[in-house]
C-alpha positions as CSV (number, residue, x, y, z in Angstrom):
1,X,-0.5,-20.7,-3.8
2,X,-1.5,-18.4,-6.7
3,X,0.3,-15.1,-6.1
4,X,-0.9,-12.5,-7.9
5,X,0.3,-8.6,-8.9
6,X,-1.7,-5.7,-9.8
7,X,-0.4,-2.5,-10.6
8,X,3.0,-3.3,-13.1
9,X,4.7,0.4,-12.6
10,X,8.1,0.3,-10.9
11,X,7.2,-0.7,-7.5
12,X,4.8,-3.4,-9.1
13,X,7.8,-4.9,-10.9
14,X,10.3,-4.7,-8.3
15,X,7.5,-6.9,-5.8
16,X,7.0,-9.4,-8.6
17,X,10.7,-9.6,-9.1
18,X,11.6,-10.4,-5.6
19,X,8.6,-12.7,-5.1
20,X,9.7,-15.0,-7.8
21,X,13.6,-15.2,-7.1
22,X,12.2,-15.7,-3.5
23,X,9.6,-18.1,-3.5
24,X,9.9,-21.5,-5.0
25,X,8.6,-22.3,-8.7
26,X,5.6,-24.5,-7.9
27,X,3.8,-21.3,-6.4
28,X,2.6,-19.6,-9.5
29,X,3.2,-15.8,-9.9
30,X,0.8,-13.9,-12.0
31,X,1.0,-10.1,-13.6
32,X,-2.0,-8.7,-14.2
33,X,-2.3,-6.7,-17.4
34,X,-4.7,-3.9,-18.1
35,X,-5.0,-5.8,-22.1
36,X,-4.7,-9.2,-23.2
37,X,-2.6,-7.7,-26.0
38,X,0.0,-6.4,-23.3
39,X,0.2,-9.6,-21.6
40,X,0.4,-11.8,-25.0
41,X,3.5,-9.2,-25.8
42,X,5.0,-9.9,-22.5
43,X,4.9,-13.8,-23.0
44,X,6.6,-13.0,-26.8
45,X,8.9,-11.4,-25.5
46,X,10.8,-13.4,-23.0
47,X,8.2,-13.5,-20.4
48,X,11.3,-11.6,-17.9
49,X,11.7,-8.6,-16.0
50,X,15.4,-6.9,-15.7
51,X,15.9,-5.2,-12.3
52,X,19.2,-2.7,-12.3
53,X,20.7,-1.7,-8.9
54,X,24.4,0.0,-8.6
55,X,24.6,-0.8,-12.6
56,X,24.3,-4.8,-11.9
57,X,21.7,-6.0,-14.0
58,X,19.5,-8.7,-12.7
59,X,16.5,-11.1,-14.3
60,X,13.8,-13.0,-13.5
61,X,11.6,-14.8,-15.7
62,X,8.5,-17.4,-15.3
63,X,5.6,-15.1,-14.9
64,X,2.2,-16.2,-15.7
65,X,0.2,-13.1,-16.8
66,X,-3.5,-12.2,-16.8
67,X,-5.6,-9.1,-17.7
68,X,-9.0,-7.7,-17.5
69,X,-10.5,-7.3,-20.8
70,X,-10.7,-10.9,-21.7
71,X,-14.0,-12.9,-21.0
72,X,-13.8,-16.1,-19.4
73,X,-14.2,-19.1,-21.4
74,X,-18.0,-19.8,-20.4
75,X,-19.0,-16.2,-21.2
76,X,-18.6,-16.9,-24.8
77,X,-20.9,-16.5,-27.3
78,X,-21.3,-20.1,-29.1
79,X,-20.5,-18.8,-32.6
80,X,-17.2,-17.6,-31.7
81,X,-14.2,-19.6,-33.1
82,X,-12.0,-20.7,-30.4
83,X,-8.9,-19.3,-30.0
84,X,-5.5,-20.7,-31.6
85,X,-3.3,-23.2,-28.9
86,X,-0.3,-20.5,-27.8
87,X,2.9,-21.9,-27.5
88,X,2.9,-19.7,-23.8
89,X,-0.6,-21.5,-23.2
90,X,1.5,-22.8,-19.9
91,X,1.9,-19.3,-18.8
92,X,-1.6,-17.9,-19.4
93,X,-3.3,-17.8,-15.9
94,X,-6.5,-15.8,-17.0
95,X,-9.7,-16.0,-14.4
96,X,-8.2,-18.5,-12.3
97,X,-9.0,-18.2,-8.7
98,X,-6.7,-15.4,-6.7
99,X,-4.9,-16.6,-3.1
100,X,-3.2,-13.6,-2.9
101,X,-3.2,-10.1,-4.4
102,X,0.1,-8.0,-4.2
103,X,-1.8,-4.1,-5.3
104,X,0.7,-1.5,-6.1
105,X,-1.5,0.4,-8.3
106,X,-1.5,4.4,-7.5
107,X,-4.2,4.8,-5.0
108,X,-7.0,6.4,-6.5
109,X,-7.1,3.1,-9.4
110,X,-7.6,0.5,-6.6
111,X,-10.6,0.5,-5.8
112,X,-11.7,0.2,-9.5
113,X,-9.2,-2.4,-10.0
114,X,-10.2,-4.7,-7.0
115,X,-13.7,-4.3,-7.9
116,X,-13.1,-6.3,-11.0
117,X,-11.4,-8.9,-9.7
118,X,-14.2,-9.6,-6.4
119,X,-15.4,-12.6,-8.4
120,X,-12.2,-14.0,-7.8
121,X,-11.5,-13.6,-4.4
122,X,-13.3,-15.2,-1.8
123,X,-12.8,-14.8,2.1
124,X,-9.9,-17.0,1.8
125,X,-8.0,-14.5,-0.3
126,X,-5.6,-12.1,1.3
127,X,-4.7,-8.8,-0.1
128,X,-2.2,-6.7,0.4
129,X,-2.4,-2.7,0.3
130,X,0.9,-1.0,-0.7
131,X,-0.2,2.7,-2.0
132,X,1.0,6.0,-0.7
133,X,-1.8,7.8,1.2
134,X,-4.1,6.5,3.4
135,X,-7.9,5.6,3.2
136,X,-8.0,3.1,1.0
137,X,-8.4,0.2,3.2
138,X,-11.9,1.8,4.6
139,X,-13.0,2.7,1.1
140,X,-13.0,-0.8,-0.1
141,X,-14.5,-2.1,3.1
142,X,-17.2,0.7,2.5
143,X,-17.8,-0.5,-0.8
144,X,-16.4,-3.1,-1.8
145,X,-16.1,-5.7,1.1
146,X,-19.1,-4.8,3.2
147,X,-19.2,-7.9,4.6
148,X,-16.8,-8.0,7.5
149,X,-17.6,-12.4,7.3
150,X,-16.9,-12.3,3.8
151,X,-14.2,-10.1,3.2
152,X,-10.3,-10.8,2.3
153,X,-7.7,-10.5,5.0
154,X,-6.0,-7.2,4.2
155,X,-2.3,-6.0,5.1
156,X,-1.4,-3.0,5.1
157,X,2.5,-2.2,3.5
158,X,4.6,0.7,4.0
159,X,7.6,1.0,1.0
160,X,10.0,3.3,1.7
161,X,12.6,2.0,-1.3
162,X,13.3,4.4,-4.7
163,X,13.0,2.9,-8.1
164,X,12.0,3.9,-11.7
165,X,11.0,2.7,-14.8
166,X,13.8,2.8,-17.7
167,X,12.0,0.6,-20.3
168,X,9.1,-2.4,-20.7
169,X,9.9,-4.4,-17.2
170,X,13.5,-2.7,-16.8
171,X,13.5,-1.1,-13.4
172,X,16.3,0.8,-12.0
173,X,16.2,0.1,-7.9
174,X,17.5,3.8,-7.2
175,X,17.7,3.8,-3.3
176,X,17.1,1.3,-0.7
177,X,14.3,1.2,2.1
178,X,12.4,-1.2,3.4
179,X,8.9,-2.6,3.4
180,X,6.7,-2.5,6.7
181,X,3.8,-4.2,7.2
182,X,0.9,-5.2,9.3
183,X,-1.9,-7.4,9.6
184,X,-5.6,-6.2,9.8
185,X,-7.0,-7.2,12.9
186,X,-9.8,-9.7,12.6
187,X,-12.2,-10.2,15.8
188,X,-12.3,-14.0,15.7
189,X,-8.5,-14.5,16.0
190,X,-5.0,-12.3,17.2
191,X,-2.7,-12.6,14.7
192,X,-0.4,-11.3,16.9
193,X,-0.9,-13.6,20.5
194,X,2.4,-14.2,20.7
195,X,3.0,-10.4,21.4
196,X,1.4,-11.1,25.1
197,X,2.7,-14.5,25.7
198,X,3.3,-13.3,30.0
199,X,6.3,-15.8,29.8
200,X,9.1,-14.3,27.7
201,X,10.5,-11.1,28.7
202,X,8.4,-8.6,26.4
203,X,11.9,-7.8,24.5
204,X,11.8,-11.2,23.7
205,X,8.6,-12.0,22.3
206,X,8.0,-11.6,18.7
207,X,5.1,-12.0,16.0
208,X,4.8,-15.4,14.7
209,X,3.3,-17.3,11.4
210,X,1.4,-20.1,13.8
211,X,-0.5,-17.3,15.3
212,X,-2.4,-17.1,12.4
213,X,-2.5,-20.8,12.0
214,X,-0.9,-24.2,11.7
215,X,-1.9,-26.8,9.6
216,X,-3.7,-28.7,12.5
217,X,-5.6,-25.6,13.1
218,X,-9.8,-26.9,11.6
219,X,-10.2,-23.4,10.1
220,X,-6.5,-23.6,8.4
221,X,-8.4,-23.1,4.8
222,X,-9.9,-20.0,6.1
223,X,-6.4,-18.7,7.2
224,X,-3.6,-20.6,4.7
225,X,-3.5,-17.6,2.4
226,X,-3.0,-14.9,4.8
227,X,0.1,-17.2,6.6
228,X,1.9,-17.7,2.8
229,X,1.9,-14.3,1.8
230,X,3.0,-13.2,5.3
231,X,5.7,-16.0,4.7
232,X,6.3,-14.6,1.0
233,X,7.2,-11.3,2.2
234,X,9.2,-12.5,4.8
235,X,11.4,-14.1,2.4
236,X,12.5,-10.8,0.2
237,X,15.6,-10.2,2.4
238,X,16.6,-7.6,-0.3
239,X,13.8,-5.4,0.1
240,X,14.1,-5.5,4.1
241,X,10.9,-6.7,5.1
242,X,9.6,-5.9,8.8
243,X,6.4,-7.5,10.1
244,X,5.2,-5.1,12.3
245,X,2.0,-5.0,14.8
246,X,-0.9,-3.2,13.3
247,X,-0.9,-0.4,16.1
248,X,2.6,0.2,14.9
249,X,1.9,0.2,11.7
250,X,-0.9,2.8,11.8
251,X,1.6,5.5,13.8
252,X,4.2,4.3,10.5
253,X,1.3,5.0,7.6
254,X,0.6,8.3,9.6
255,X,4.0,9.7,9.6
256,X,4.4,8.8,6.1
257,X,1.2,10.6,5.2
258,X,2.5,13.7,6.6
259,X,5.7,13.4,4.7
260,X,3.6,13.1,1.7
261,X,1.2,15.4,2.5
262,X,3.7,18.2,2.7
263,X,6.6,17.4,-0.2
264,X,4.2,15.7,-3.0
265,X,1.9,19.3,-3.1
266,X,4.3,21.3,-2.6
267,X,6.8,20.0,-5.4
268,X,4.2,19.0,-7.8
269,X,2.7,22.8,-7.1
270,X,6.6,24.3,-7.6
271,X,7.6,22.0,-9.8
272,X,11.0,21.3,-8.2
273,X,13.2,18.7,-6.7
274,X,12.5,17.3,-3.0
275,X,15.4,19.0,-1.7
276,X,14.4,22.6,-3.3
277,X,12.1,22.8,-0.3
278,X,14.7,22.7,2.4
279,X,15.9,26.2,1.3
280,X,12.7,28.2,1.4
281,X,11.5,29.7,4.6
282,X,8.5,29.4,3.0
283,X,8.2,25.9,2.4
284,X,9.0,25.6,5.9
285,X,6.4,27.4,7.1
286,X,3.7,25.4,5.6
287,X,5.8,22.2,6.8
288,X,5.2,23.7,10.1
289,X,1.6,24.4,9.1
290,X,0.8,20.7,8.0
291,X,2.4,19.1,10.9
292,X,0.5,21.4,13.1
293,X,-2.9,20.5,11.3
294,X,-1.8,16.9,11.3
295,X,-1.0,16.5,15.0
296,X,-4.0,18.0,16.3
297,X,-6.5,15.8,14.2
298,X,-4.7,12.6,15.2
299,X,-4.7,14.0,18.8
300,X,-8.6,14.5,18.6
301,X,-9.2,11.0,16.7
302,X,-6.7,9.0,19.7
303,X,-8.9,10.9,22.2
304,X,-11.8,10.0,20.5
305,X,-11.0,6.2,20.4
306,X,-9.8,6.5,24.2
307,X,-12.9,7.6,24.6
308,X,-15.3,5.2,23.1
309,X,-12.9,2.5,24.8
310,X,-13.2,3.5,28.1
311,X,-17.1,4.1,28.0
312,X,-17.4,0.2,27.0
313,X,-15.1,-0.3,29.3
314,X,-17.4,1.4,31.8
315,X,-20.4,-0.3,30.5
316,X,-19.2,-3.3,31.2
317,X,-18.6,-2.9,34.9
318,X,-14.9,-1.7,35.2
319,X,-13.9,1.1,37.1
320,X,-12.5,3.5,34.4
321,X,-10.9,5.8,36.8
322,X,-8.4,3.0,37.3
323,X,-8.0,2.9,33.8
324,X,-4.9,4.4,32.2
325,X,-6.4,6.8,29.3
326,X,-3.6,6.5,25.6
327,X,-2.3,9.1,24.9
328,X,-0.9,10.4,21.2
329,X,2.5,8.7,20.6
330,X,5.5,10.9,20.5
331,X,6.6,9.8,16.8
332,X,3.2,11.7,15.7
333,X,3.5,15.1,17.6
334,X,3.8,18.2,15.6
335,X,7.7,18.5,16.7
336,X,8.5,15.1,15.6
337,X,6.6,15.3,12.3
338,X,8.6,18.4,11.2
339,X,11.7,16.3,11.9
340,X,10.3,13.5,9.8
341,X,9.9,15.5,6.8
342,X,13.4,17.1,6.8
343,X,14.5,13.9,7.0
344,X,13.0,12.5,3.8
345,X,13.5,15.3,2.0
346,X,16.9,15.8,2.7
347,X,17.6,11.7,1.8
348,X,15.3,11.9,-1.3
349,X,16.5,15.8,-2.2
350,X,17.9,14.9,-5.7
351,X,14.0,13.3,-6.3
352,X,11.2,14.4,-8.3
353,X,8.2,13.2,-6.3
354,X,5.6,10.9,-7.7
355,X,2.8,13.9,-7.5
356,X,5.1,16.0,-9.9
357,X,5.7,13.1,-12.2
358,X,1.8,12.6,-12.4
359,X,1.1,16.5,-13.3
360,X,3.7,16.4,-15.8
361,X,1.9,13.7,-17.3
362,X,-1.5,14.7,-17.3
363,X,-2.7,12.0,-14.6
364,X,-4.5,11.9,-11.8
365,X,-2.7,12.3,-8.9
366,X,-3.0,11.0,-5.3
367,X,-4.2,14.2,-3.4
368,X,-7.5,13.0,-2.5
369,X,-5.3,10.1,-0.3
370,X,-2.7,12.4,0.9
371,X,-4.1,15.9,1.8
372,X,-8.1,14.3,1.0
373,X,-7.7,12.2,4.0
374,X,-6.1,14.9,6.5
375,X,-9.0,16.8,5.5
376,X,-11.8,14.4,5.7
377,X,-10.1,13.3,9.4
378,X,-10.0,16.6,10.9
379,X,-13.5,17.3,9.6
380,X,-14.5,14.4,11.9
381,X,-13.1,15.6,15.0
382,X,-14.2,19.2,14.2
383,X,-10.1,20.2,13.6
384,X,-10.0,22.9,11.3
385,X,-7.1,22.4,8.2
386,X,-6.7,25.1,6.2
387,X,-3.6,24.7,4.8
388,X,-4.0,20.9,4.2
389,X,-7.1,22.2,1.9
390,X,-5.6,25.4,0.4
391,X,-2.6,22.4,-0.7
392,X,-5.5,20.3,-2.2
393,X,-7.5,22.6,-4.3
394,X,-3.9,23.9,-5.8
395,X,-2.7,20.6,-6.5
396,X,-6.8,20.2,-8.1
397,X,-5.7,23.2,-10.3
398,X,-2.4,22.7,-11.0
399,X,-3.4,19.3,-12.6
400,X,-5.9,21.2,-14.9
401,X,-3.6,23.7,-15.8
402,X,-0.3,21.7,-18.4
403,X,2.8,22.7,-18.1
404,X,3.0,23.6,-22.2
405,X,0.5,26.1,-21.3
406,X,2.7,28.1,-19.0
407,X,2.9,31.7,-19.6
């Protein structure tokens, strides 16, 4: 297997760490740099990454590295003189085909990113999603991977863990979460069968790697990606890895997004700490606000899907007034939402969130993901947002406005 990372900031690193202390040395891990320069320095210079947790300091080293501005070797021009033999030649892994593609980029770079590595994937491939926001999965199959027979297998990743970057590959691992993920359902095989296996207790039944295929299976090619890097992640015991169904995974990316979508605005807007909000009545009320908004578009898009459900049901002959209708789980009601946020803020209250670090620098931030997608779902189901909006177009301005030009 060819493991490869995208994205090199401090969740990036701490992934590719853990993936090569984890998974045995024949399976090649590959960091992808945005310059052949950067990843030529990284092979001079020791070819490691340092990870610091508690004050321990540990390495790992072994990396092959890649990047985007080099032109594969049959895309030059005859005249030019080939390149010099590196004595890291072993470790240069550039164009090679990619198994599996670990993106931690910030959201709003993916989509350009992945769109320069499509000739290297195939339907084989299996990537795996693990930005803040949500969105991003739809936008690539939009325009990207229109081709539901010839896209990647996707997983989607939740990480919950605190880290930072204190120099080139250095990454201080501040607090410890976990990492949750699920599978993207595909229509011609259920990943997670074993989930309604009739004879196990359901307490008892769990998801497992044969039910996306076994080596006897004739379409194991098609699926052998997607098994490893479920394996892979299964093996990073130190970042607590969860494999979780997809419908559980969707009501964990929600509540997340609501987390976000009330401390990133509101403390990249203030320019405080995540735990400055917990002692302003205002900030409170537009908590409230946002959950309120929040709850009542994901009410109006689970009816909606109940809806379209039951009317195939219908169509196909059942009686739907047997039929028990879903209703909107209790971890995404406005009350539990609210409870959510205190919760995070009050762990991560010492934090400055990753919006506030991005407006400091003059970046783009991840709005359009965060507050954009609240928005862009309550449009849908006719829910109005207003402040979900009013956050967005302040963020918009407050990222066009540096802080050196403060009055």
């Amino acid at each position: 297997m060819q493991f490869h990372v995208l994205g090199l900031g401090s969740i990036g690193t701490l992934l590719a760490h853990h993936l090569r202390r984890a998974i045995p040395a024949e399976h090649s891990i590959t960091l992808i740099h945005k310059f052949r320069s950067i990843a030529e320095h990284t092979l001079a210079s020791g070819n490691l990454i340092r990870v610091e947790k508690n004050g321990v300091i540990t390495s790992s080293s072994g990396f092959q590295v890649d990047a985007f501005d080099t032109l594969p070797p049959d895309s030059r021009a005859p005249s030019m003189t080939p390149e010099p033999r590196s004595e890291h030649e072993p470790y240069r892994n550039f164009h090679t085909p990619i198994d599996s593609l670990f993106v931690a980029t910030k959201a709003h770079q993916a989509v350009n990113a992945i769109t320069k590595l499509v000739p290297r994937l195939s339907a084989n491939s299996t990537i795996v999603l693990f930005q803040n926001g949500m969105g991003l999965y739809e936008e690539l199959a939009h325009r990207v991977f229109q081709t539901p027979e010839q896209r990647p297998h996707f997983i989607l990743a939740s990480v919950t863990h605190g880290a930072f970057n204190k120099g080139t590959r250095h990454v201080v691992h501040t607090g410890s979460g976990a990492i949750e993920f699920g599978v993207i359902r595909n229509p011609a095989r259920n990943f997670e069968a074993s989930l309604e296996d009739e004879s196990l207790p359901r307490y008892e039944r769990q998801l497992q790697l044969n039910d996306i295929t076994t080596s006897q299976d004739p379409d194991f090619a098609r699926y052998k990606s997607l098994r490893d890097t479920v394996a892979a992640l299964l093996l990073l015991d130190p970042l607590h890895t969860i494999w979780k169904p997809i419908h559980e995974m969707q009501v964990i990316l929600r509540r997340k997004l609501v987390v976000n979508a009330v401390i990133n605005p509101l403390t990249a807007i203030m320019g405080c700490r995540n735990g400055d909000l917990l002692i302003s009545p205002a900030a409170h009320r537009l908590m409230n606000s946002v959950c309120y908004e929040a709850a009542q578009a994901f009410t109006a898009e689970y009816q909606s899907e109940t809806d379209q459900w039951v009317n195939r049901l219908g169509a196909q002959g059942v009686d739907v007034n047997t039929v028990s209708a879903t209703r909107l789980p209790e971890k995404l009601t406005k009350t539990a939402l609210g409870e959510e946020v205190l919760k995070v803020a009050s762990a991560t209250r010492g934090n400055i969130s990753s919006m506030l670090s991005d407006v400091r620098r003059g970046s783009p931030t991840e709005i359009d993901y965060i507050n954009g997608y609240l928005l862009e779902l309550g449009r849908a189901h006719g829910v109005r947002m207003p402040t979900n909006a009013t956050l967005l177009n302040l963020v918009k301005m407050r990222s066009h406005i540096p802080l050196d030009q403060q009055l």
